[in-house]
Every structure is written in C-alpha cells, then in structure tokens.
N, C-alpha and C positions, 0 to 999 in steps of 0.2 A: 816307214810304211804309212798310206793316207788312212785314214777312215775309211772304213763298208758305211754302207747306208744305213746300218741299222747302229753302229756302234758313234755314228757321228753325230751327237748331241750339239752340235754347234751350228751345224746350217738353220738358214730363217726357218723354213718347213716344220725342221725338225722341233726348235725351241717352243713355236706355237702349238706345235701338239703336246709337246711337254707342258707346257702349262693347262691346258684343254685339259688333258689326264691329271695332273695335278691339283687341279681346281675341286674333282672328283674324291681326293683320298687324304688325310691324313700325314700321308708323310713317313708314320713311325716306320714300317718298315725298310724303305728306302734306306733310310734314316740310319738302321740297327746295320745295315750290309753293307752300306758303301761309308759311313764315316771313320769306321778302323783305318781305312785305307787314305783317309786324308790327316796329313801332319795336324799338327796339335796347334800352330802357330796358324796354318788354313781353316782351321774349325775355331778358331779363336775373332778370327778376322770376320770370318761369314757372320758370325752369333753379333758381333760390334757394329756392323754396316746395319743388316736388317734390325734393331732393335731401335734404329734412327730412322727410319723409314717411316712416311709420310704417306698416309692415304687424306689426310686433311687438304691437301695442296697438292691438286693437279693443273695441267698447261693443254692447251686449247689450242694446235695449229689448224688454221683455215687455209685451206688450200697451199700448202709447201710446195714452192717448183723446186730452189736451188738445194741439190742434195746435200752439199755443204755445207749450207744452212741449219737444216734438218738435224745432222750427224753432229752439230757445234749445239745445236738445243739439248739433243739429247744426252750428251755428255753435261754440260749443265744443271740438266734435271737430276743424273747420277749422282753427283757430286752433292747436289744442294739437299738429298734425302728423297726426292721426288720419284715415286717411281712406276707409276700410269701418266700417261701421253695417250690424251685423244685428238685423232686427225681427222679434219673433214677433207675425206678425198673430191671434192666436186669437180676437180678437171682432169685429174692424174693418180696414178698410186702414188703413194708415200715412199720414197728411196732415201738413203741417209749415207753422205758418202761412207765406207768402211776406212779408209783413210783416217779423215777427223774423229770418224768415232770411237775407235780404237777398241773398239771390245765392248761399250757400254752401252751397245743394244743390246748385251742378253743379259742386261740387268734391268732394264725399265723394258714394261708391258708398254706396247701400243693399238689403242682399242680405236679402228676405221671404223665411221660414221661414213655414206656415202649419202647420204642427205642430210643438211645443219637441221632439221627439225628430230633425227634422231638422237644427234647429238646433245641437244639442247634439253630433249625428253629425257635421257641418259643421266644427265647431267642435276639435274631437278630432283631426280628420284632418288638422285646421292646426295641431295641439299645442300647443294653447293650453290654459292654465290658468284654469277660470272662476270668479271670484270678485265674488260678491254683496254687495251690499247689507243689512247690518243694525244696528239699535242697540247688540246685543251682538257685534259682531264681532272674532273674534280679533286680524284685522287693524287697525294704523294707517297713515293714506293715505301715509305716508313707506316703507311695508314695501311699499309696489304696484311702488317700482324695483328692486328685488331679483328679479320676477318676469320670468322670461327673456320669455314669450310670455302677453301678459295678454289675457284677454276681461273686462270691467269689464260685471257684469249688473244690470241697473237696472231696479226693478219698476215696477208699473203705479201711476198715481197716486192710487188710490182703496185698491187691495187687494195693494200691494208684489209683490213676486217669487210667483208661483202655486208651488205645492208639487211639480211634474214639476222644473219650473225648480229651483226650491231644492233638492231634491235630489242635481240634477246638478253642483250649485256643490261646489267642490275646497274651498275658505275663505271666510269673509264681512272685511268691511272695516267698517269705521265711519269715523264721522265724529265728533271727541270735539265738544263742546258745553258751554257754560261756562251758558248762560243759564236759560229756565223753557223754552223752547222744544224740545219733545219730538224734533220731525223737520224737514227741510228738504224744501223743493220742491225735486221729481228733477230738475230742469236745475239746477238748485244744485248740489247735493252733487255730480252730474254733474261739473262746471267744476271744483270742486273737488279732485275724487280725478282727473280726466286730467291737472290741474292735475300735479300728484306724482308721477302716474301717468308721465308722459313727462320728467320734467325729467332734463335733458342728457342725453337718448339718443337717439346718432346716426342721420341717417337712413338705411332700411336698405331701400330697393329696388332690384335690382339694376337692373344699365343696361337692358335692355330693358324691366322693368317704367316704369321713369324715361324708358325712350322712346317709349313708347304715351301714357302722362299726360302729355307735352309736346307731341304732335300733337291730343291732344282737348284741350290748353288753347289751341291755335292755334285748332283749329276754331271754339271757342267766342269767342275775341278777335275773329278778321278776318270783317269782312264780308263776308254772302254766300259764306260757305266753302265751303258743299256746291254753288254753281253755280261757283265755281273752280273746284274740286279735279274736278266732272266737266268743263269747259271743258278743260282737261287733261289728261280721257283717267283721271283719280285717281277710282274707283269704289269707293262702301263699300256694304254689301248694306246697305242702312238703307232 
C-alpha cells in the first residue's frame, strides 16, 4: 500500500518541512516514540553517520543544469560527511536525478540562493572561506585540509563559475591532470577535491545539532512516522 500524504516522510515537500519543523525542536520526544521501533543495528548506524558529519565543509553549486550531475555531487557530499549543499539557482531550479542519487537526498540539506549575493552573504556569516574551481588555481586539493571552514564552489557545466561568483571566491583550487584531457566533469572533480577536502576531519556538530539529524533519520527509517509520532500526541507543523 503507497503512502497518504500525511504518512509519507519521503517526498521532497515533505522532507523540507520536516526539517523547517525540525530546525524548531529538540528532537527528545520524537526521539523517546519512534526509536523503540527502529532495530538496534539502524539506531547504531544513524548515531555512526551523524557523528562524522561535517558542518566545516560545505559545496557551492552555481547554476546546476544536468540533473545527473547534481544527483552524482550530492551522493559525494553524502558519502564524504558533507551534508549542506548550497545552490545558486540563477537560471533553473535545482533537480537531481533520483536515479544516481539513490536515496541521498534525504540525507544532505539543500539551502537555494536565487541571487549569488545571497549566497555569498550566507556564506560569510558562517565564516567560511570560498574557494573555486579553476585550471590555474593556486590551490592543490591536499591545501583544501589546511582550510578551517571551506565552501568548495563548483561552476556551471557548460560556462564554469559566473563572474559575481568568481569574484567573491577568497582562492581557486585545481585539479593537476597528467593526460590530453583539458577539464573534468563537475561531479568528478567534485568527489575529488571533498575527497581531500574532508580527509580525517573530525565530525563537528554539536549534540543538539546531532540530535535533531537523529530524529529526522528515525522519521525517515520507521514506518508511518508522522501517524505515530501524532498517535502520540508528537506534533511537527509540517
């Protein structure tokens, strides 16, 4: 039987208000109602991921057409600890194929910018350092751990970094390249430089942030969450 609307914690819609509401509360109670009901090996695993989790190191896509693309970063970002993605939509929304991404959109936040000066103001006010993408970059992907708080900006796949963006970039990176092969496709270099970008660096969100992402990975594991957690008297404004 599919999901009601109200019980299906998995659609985009849905996940966004779950975190909206999420962002609001605590967690504990969530927390107390629905993790009885997840096995010991799933409440083992959730507590192992988020405690590696990376708010130091977020990824900057400007402008994403190919949703292929998009769904190969985002699964990247998963993987590497990463798990805020900001997009500047300037010509399109943000689509990610469901295909390649296999489920690891509803583990990494994606925060749309529709103008790069928000993005960039956004970005400042978390003290991050942004560093771009180029062939001549001062940077090499092993100097990306040295950066206390990284934003990694990653251009568009037809016309690179737009020039607001590239201006507001602090350093560029490269990628060295041995072959005839001028540039890589941006989920490449992508995996790459988070690849470097994150190696051995601790995970750093503090316990409340680590206790709100362990009640929206319940939500999303146990069945029928949202008619528990209200069977219960547990109310998220979603």
């Amino acid at each position: 039987m599919s999901d009601s609307p109200r019980t299906n914690a998995r659609s985009p819609k849905r996940r966004l208000a779950l975190r909206r509401a999420l962002a609001q509360q605590a967690g504990d109670d969530i927390i107390a109602c629905l993790e009885p009901l997840a096995s010991e090996a799933r409440q083992r695993r959730l507590k192992e991921v988020i405690a590696k989790r990376l708010k130091n190191v977020t990824l900057v896509m400007d402008a994403p057409h190919d949703p292929h693309n998009g769904a190969a970063i985002m699964r990247s970002c998963d993987a590497f600890g990463v798990y805020t993605v900001h997009v500047v939509e300037r010509q399109e929304a943000f689509a990610a194929s469901g295909a390649v991404a296999r489920g690891t959109e509803r583990w990494v936040d994606v925060l749309a910018h529709t103008e790069v000066d928000d993005a960039v103001a956004t970005l400042r006010r978390g003290g991050y350092t942004l560093v771009g993408t180029h062939p001549e970059g001062e940077l090499l992907p092993q100097d990306l751990r040295a950066i206390d708080r990284l934003a990694l900006v990653m251009g568009n796949e037809h016309d690179g970094i737009c020039e607001a963006l590239l201006r507001a970039c602090d350093k560029m990176v490269r990628v060295p390249m041995r072959g005839f092969v001028e540039s890589l496709n941006v989920s490449v270099a992508a995996g790459i430089l988070l690849g470097f970008a994150t190696l051995q660096r601790p995970g750093d969100l503090d316990a409340a942030e680590q206790q709100r992402l362990y009640a929206r990975g319940l939500i999303l594991t146990v069945p029928r969450a949202l008619d528990i957690l209200a069977e219960s008297g547990v109310e998220l404004a979603v």
